[in-house]
C-alpha positions as CSV (number, residue, x, y, z in Angstrom):
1,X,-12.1,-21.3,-5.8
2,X,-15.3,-19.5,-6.7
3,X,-15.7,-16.2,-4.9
4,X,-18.4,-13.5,-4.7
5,X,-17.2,-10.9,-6.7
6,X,-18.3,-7.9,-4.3
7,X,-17.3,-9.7,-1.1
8,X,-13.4,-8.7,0.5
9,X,-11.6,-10.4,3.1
10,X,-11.9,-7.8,5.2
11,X,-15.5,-7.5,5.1
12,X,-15.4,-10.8,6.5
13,X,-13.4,-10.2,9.2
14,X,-14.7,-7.0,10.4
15,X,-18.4,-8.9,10.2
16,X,-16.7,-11.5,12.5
17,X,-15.1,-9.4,14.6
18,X,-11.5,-11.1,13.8
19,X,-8.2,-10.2,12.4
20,X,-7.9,-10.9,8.2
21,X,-5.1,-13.0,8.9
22,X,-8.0,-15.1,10.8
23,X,-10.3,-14.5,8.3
24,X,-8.0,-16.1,5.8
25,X,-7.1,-19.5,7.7
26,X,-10.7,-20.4,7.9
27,X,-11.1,-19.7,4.3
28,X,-7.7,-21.8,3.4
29,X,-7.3,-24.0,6.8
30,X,-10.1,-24.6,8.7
31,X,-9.2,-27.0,10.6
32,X,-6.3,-24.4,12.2
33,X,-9.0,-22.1,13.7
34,X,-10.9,-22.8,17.1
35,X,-14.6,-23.7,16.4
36,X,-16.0,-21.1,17.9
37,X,-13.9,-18.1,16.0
38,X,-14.7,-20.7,13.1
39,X,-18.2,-20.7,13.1
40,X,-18.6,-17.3,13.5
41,X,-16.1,-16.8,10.5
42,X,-18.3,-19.1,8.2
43,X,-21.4,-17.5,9.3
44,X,-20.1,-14.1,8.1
45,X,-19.7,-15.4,5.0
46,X,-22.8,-17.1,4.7
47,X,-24.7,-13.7,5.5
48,X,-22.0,-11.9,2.9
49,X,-22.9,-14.5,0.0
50,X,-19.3,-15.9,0.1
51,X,-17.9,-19.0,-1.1
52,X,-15.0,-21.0,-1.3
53,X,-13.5,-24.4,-1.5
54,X,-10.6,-25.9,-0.1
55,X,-7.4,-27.3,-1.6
56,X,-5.0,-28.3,1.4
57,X,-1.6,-28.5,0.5
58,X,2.2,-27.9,2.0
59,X,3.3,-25.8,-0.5
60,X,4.2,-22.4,0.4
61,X,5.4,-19.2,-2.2
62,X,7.8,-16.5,-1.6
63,X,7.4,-13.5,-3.8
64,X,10.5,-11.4,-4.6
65,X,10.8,-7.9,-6.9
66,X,14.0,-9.5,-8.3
67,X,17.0,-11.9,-7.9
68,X,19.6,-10.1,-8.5
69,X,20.2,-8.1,-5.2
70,X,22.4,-10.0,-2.8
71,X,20.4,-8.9,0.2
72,X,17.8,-11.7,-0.8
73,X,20.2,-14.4,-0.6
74,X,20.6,-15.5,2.7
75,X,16.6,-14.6,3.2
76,X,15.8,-17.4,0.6
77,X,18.3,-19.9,2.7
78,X,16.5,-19.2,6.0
79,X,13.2,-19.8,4.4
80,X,13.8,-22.8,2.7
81,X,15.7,-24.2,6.0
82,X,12.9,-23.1,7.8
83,X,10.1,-25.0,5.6
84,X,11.7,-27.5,5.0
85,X,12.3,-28.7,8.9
86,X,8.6,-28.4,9.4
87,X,7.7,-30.2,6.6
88,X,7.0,-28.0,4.2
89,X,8.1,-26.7,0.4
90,X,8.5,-23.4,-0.5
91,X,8.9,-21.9,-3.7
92,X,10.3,-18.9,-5.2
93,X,8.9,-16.2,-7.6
94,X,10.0,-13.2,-9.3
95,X,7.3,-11.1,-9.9
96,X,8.2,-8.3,-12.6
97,X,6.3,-6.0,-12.1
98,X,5.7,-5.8,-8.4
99,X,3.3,-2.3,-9.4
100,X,0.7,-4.2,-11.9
101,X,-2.0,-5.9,-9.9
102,X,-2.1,-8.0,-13.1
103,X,1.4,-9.7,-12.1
104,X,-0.2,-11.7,-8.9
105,X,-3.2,-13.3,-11.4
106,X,-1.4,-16.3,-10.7
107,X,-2.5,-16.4,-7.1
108,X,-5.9,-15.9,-8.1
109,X,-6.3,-18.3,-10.5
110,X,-4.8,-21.3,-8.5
111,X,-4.8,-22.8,-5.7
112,X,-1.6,-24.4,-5.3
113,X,0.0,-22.8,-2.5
114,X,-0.8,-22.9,1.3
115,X,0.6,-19.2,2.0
116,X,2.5,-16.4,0.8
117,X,5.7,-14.2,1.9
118,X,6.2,-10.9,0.2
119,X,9.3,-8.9,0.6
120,X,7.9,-5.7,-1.3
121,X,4.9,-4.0,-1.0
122,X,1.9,-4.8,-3.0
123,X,-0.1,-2.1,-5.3
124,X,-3.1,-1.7,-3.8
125,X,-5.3,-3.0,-0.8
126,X,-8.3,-4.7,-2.9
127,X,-5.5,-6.9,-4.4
128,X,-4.1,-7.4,-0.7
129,X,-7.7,-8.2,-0.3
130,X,-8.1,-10.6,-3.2
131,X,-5.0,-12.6,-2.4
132,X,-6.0,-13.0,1.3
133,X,-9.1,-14.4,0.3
134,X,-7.1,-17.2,-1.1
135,X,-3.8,-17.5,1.2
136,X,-2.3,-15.9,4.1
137,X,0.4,-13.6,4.0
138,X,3.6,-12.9,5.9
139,X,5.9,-10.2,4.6
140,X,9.2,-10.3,5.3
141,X,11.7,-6.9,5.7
142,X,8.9,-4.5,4.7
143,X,5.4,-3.7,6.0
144,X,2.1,-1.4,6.3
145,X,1.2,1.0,9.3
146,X,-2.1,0.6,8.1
147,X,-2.1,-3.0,7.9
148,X,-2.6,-5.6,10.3
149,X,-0.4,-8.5,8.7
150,X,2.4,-10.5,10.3
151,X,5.5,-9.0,9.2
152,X,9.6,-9.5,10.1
153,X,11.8,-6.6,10.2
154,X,14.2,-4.5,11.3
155,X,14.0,-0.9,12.8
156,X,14.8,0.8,9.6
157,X,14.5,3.7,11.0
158,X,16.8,3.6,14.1
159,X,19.4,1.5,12.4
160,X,19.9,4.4,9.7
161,X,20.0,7.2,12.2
162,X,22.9,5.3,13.8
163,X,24.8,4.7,10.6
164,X,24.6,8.5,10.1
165,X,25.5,9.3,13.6
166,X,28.5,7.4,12.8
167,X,29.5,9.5,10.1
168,X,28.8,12.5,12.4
169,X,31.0,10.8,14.9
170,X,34.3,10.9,12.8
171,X,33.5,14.7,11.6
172,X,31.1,14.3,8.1
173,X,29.2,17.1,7.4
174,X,27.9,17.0,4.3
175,X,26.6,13.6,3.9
176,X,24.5,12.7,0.9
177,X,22.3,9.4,0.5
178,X,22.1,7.3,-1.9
179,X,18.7,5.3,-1.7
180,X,16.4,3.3,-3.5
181,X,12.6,4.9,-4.9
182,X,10.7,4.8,-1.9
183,X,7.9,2.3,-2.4
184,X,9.2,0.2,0.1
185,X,8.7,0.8,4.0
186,X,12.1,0.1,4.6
187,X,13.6,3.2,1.9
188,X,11.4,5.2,3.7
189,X,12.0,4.7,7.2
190,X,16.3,4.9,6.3
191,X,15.9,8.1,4.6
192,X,13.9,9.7,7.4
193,X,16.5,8.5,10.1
194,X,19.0,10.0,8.0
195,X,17.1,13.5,7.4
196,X,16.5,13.2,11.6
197,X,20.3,12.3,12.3
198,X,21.3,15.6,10.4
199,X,18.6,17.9,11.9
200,X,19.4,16.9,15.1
201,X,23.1,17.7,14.5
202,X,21.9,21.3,13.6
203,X,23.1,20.7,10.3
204,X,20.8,21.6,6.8
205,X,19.5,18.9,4.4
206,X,20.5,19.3,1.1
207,X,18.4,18.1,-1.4
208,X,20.8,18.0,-4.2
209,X,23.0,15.5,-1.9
210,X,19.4,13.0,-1.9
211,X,19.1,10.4,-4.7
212,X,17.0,8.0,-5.6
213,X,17.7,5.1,-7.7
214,X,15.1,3.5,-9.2
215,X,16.0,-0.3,-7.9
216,X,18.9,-1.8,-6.4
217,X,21.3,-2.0,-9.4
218,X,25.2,-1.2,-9.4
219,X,25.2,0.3,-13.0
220,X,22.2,2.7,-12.3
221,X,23.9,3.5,-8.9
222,X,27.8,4.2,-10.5
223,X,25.8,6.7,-12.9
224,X,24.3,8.2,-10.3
225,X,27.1,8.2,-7.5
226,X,29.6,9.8,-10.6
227,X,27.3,13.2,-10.5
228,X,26.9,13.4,-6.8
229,X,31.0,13.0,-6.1
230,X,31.9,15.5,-9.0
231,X,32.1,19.0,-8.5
232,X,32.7,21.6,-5.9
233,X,29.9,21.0,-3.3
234,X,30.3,17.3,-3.5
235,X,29.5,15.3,0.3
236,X,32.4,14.0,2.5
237,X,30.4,11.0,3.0
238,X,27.7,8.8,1.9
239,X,24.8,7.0,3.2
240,X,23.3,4.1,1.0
241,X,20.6,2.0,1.6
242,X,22.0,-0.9,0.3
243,X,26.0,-2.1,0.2
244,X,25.3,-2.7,-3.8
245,X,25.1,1.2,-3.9
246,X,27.8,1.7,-1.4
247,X,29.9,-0.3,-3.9
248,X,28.8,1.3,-7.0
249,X,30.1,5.1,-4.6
250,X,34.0,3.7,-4.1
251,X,33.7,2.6,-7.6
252,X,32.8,6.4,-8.8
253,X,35.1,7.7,-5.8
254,X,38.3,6.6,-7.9
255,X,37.2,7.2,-10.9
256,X,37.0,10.9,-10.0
257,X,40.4,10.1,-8.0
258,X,39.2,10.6,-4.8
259,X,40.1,8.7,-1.9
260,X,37.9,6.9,0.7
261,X,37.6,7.3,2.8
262,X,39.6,10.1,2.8
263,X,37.8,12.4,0.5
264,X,34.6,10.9,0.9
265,X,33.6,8.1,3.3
266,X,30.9,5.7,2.3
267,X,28.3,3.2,4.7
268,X,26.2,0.5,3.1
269,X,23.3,-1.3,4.1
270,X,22.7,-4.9,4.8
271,X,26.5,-6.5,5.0
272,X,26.3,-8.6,2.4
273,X,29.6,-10.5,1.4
274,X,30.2,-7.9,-0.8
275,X,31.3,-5.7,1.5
276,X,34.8,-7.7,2.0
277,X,35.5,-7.7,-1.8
278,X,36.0,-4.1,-2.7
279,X,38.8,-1.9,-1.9
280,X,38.6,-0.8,0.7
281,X,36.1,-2.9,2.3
282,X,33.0,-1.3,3.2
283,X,31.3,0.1,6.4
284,X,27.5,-1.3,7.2
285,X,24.6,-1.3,8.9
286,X,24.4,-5.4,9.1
287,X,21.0,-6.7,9.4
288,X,20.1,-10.7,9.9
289,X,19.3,-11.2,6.5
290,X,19.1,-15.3,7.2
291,X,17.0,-14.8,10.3
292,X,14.5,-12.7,8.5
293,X,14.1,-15.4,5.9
294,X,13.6,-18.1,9.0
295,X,11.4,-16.5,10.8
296,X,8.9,-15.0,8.2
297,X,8.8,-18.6,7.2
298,X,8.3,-19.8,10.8
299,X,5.4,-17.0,11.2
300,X,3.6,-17.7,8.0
301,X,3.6,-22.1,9.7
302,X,2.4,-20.5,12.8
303,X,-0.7,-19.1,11.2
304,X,-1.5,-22.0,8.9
305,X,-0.9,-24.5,12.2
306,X,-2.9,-22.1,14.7
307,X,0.1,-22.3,16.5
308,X,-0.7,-19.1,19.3
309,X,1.1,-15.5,18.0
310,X,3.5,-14.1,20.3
311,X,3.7,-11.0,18.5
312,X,2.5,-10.3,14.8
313,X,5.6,-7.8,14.3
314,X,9.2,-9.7,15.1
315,X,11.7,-7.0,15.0
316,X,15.4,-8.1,14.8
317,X,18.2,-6.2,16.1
318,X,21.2,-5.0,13.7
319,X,24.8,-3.0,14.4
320,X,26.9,-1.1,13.0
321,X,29.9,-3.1,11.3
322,X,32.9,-0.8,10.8
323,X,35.6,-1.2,8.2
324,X,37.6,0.6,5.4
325,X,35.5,2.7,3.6
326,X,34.9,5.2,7.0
């Protein structure tokens, strides 16, 4: 694909008067686009000095920061069910270092795929730029305010405030959180309907009782969970944004022989099948990790197929699943 190297996407579509996402399908699927929105699409370009040529295929990519959290499991199953039963293939990347523009090069140097999902944030908006120049985008359990791209998701937000409600429910009152660096929307939106639960409660954050790992890993999190639980202001509960931390927190509870939820009650994030496998079992927010999967996938056919948009945000509901560990 040769492209002119001052010339974005979004120049495009603002010259056109169209969204990016549309901006993109005439670039990679022309034939998806009405011929009017078309033409005026592929005049903007002319008039910006922009070129491209087209490679149609079925293929589709999903881009992941890593494997190895659980969450991500029954994501990939709905969006490989999901592109498969419309005809499609989809394949699956770890990029490893979601912050280096230089990881995606791939994308710009071939062609092969009809579309992308992300699941984690990219570095920068030129890049966004760049890689919508060459496919369109869904993104799937995280998204940009300032964006306009077709996402799936949950109300981050909301669902955390409830979790810590919970905990306020059953008479916590120094609950700590355990979350992930907040790159992601999704970190961000959990820890701020955790800081708004206790505020509203009348009762003072702590900073010392916030910590951030720096991914979703159970060794990093044990570390971590052993120097909130030990000493004298420890929390009599805990909030993590993902039920590999929450396991990581009853594995540093009785090593520092304290009981859950007795001592300290923990809630996780997701309700992944981990959450019946440790003693005790643990308490979740459970969001519909395979539905997320299904419907990014569904979204990102929808745009390559024209098929109309309902809505370019699909929020899915969650609850609160309650077990052992509270």
């Amino acid at each position: 694909m040769a492209l002119a190297k001052n010339t974005t996407i979004r120049q495009i579509a603002v010259k056109a008067g169209v969204s990016t996402a549309t901006a993109s399908r005439v670039i990679n699927r022309p034939d998806t686009v009405k011929p009017d929105t078309r033409e005026r699409v592929l005049q903007a370009m002319k008039e910006l000095n922009y070129q491209a040529k087209q490679e149609g295929n079925r293929l589709l990519l999903a881009a992941f920061p890593n494997f190895t959290n659980p969450f991500y499991g029954l994501c990939i199953q709905g969006m490989q069910e999901a592109a498969w039963k419309r005809g499609y293939q989809i394949f699956l990347q770890q990029i490893d270092n979601p912050k280096n523009p230089d990881s995606y090069r791939f994308l710009m140097d071939h062609s092969f795929f009809h579309g992308v999902i992300f699941t984690h944030p990219l570095p920068d908006l030129s890049l966004l730029d760049s890689i919508l120049a060459r496919h369109p985008i869904v993104m799937c359990s995280q998204y940009n305010e300032a964006d306009d791209l077709p996402c799936v998701i949950i109300e981050d937000y909301a669902a955390a405030k409830s979790a810590v409600s919970y905990l306020l429910s059953i008479g916590k009152k120094r609950i700590a959180m355990l979350n992930t660096q907040l790159d992601y929307s999704f970190s961000q939106y959990r820890e701020q309907g955790y800081l708004d639960a206790l505020k509203e409660a009348g009762l003072p954050v702590l900073p010392h009782l916030i910590a951030h790992a720096s991914e979703v890993d159970y060794n990093l999190a044990f570390s971590m969970a052993m120097t909130l639980l030990d000493g004298e202001g420890r929390p009599d509960a805990v909030f993590c944004s993902s039920d590999v931390l929450a396991s990581a927190v009853i594995k540093a509870a009785g090593q520092l022989n304290l009981s859950v939820p007795g001592d300290v009650a923990v809630m996780g994030f997701d309700n992944v099948d981990l959450c019946n496998m440790t003693v005790p079992t643990i308490s979740t927010v459970s969001q519909p990790m395979y539905q997320l999967g299904w419907q990014s996938c569904n979204l990102l056919i929808d745009q390559l197929e024209d098929v109309p948009l309902v809505s370019k945000r699909i929020v899915l509901p969650t609850d609160i699943v309650v077990r052992k560990s509270t």
